[in-house]
C-alpha positions in Angstrom: -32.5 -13.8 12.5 -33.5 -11.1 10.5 -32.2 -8.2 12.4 -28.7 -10.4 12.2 -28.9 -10.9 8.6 -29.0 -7.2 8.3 -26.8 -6.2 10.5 -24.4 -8.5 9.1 -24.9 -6.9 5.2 -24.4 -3.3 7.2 -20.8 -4.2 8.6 -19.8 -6.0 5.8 -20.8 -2.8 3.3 -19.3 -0.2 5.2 -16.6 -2.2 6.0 -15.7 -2.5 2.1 -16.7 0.9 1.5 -13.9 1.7 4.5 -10.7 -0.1 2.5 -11.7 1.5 -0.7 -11.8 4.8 0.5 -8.9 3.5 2.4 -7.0 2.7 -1.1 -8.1 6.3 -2.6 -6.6 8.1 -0.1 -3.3 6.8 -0.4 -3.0 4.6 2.5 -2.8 0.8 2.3 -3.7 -1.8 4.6 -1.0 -4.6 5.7 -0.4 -7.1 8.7 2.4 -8.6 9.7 3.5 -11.8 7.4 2.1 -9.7 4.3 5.1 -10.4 1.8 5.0 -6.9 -0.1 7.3 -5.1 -2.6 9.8 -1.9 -1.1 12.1 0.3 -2.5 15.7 -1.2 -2.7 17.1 2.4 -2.0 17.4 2.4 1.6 16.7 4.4 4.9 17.0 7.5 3.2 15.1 7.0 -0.1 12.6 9.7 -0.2 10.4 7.8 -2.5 9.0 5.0 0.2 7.3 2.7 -2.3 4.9 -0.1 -1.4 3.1 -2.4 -4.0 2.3 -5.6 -3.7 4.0 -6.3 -7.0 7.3 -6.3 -7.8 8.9 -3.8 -10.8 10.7 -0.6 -10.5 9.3 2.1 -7.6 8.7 5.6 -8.5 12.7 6.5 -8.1 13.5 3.9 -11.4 14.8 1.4 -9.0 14.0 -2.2 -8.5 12.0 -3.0 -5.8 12.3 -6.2 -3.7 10.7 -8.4 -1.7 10.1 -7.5 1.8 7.8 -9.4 4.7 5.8 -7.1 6.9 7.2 -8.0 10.1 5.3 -5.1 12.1 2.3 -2.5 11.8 1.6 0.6 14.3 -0.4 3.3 13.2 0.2 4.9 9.8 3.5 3.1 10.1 4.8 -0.2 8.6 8.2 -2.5 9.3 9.5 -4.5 6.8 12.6 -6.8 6.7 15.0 -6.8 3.1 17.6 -9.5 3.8 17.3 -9.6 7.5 17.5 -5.3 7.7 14.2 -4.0 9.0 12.9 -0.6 7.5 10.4 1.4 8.6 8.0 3.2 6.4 4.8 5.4 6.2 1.5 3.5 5.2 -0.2 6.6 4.6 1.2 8.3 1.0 1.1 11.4 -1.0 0.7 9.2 -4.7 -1.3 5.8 -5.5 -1.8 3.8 -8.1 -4.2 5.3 -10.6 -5.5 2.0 -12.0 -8.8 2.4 -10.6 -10.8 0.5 -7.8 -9.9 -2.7 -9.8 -6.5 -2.3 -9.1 -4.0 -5.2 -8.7 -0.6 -3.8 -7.5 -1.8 -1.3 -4.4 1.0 0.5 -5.4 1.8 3.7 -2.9 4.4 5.8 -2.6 5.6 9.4 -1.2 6.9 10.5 -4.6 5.1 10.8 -8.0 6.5 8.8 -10.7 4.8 5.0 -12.6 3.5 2.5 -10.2 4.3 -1.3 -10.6 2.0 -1.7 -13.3 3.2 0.8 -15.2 0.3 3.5 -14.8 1.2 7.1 -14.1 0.5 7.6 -9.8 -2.4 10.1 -8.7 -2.0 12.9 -5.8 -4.0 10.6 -3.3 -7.4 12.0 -2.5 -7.5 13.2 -6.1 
């Protein structure tokens, strides 16, 4: 019983330790049904902002509501009023509000998050 109880504190520590370093680096971690926050811009908006908040994405625009309708690998689906988008889960900015943070906000352009905090370089 033990042995269980410890393995079960080992998995459960570097499994943690896995989503913050996750969250450093600039990726985030979603599944399908996750009701998230995207950049209103479009296809072509360069800026591919994330948060789970709502406020403006790194571009100045609104964001709005999206529901994650499919994950692959370092990729995300979301639908905006019944248009699915595709976008990267793995960005060059995040949210620099700290391990603490609220809004998971990522994005491939620098600029403010959703809280309002000035985005990092991710791995920085």
């Amino acid at each position: 019983m033990r042995k269980l109880m410890i393995a079960v504190v080992a998995v459960c520590t570097f499994g943690f330790a896995g989503l913050a370093a996750a969250a450093e680096e600039g990726k985030v971690q979603l599944k399908a049904g996750d009701q998230v926050y995207v950049c209103a811009c479009g296809e072509k908006c360069p800026c591919e902002t994330i948060s789970k908040n709502g406020g403006k994405c790194t571009c100045s625009k609104e964001m709005v509501k999206a529901k994650v309708t499919k994950v692959e690998k370092g990729k995300v689906t979301v639908s905006v009023d019944g248009k699915e988008r595709t976008m990267s889960t793995t960005a060059k900015y995040s949210c620099a509000c700290g391990p603490n943070c609220t809004c998971g906000t990522i994005s491939q352009a620098p600029g403010k998050c959703s809280c309002g905090k000035e985005m990092k370089k991710a791995g920085s």
